[in-house]
MARTIVO-615740 format. One line per field, with one value per residue: x, y, z of N, C-alpha, C in turn. Coordinates in Angstrom, 1 decimal. Layout:
N
n.x X,...
n.y Y,...
n.z Z,...
ca.x X,...
ca.y Y,...
ca.z Z,...
c.x X,...
c.y Y,...
c.z Z,...
% end
This chain:
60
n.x 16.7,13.4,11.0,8.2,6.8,5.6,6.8,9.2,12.3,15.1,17.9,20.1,23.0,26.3,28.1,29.0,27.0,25.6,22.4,20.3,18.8,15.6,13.5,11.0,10.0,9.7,9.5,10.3,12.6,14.2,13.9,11.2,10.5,12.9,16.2,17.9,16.0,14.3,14.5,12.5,14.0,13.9,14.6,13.8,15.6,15.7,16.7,18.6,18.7,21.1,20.8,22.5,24.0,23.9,20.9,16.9,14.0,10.6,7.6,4.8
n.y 21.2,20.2,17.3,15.5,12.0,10.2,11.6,12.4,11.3,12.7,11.8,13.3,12.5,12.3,11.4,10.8,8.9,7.4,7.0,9.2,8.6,7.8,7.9,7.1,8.4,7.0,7.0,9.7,11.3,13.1,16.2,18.2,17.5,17.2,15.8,12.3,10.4,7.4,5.7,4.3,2.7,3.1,0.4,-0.7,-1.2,-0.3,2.4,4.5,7.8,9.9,12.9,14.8,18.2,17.4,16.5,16.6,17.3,16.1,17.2,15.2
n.z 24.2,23.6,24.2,23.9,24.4,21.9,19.9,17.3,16.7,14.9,13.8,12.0,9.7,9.7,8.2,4.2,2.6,4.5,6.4,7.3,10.4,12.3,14.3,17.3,20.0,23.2,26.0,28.1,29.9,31.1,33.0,32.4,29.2,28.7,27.7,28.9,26.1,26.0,22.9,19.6,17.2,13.6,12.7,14.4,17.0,19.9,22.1,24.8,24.5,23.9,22.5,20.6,18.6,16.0,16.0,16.1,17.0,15.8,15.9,17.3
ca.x 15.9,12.5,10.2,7.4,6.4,5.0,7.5,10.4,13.8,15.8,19.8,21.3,24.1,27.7,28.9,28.6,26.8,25.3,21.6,19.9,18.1,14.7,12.6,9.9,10.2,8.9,9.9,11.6,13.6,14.9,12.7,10.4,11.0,14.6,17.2,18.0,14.9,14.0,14.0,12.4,14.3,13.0,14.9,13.5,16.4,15.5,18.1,18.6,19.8,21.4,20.6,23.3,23.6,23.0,19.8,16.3,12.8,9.7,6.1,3.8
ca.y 20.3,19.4,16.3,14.1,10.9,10.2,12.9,11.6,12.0,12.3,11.7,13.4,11.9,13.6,10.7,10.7,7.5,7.0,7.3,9.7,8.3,8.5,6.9,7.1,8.4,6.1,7.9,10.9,10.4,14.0,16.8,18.9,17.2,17.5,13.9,11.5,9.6,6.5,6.1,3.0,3.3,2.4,-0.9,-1.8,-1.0,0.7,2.6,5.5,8.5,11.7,14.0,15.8,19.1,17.0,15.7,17.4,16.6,16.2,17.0,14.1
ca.z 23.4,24.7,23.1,24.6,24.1,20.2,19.0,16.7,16.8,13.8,13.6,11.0,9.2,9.6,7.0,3.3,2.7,5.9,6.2,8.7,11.5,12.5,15.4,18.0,21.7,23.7,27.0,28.6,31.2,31.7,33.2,31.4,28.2,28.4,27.3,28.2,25.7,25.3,21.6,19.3,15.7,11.9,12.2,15.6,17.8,21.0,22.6,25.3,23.8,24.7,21.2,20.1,18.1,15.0,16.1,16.0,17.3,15.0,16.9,16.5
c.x 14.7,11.6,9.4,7.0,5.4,5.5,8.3,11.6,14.4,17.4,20.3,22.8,25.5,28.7,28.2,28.2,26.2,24.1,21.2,18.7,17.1,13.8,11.6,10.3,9.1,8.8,11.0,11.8,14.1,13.6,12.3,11.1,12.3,15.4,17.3,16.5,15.1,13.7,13.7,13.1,13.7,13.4,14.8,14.4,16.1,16.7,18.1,19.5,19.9,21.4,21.8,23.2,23.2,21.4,18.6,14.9,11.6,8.2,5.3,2.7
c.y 19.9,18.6,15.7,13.0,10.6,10.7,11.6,12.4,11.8,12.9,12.3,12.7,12.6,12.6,10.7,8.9,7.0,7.7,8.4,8.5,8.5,7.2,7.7,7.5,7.9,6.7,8.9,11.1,12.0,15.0,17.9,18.8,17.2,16.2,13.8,10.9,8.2,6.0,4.4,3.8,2.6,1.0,-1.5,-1.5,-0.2,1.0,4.2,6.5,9.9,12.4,15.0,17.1,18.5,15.9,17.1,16.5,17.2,16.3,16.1,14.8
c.z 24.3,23.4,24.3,23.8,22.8,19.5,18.4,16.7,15.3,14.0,12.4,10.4,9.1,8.3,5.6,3.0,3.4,5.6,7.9,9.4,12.0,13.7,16.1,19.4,22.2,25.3,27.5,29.7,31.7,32.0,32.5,30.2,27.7,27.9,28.7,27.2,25.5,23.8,20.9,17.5,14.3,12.0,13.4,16.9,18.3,22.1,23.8,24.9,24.3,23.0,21.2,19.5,16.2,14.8,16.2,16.5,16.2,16.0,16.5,16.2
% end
């Protein structure tokens, strides 16, 4: 996975009911665009995240 800074991250949902996830990378912490990120989310909560295989980067 590689992202820079302006990209978005989006979480997919593995629960019925459960919304997917979408935020802001604010910084990248691993080298050449690699995780960990810095991520800001829709509801404000900024958090360091390691992306899983249900996660995906959007290009800004």
């Amino acid at each position: 996975m590689h992202a820079n800074v302006g990209d978005h991250l989006v979480v997919n949902s593995r629960a019925v009911g459960m919304r997917d996830r979408r935020g802001e990378i604010l910084e990248v912490r691993g080298r050449d665009g690699e995780p960990p990120y810095v991520v800001r989310f829709d509801d404000g909560h900024e958090s360091l995240v390691y992306p899983g295989p249900d996660s995906l980067i959007e290009p800004s």
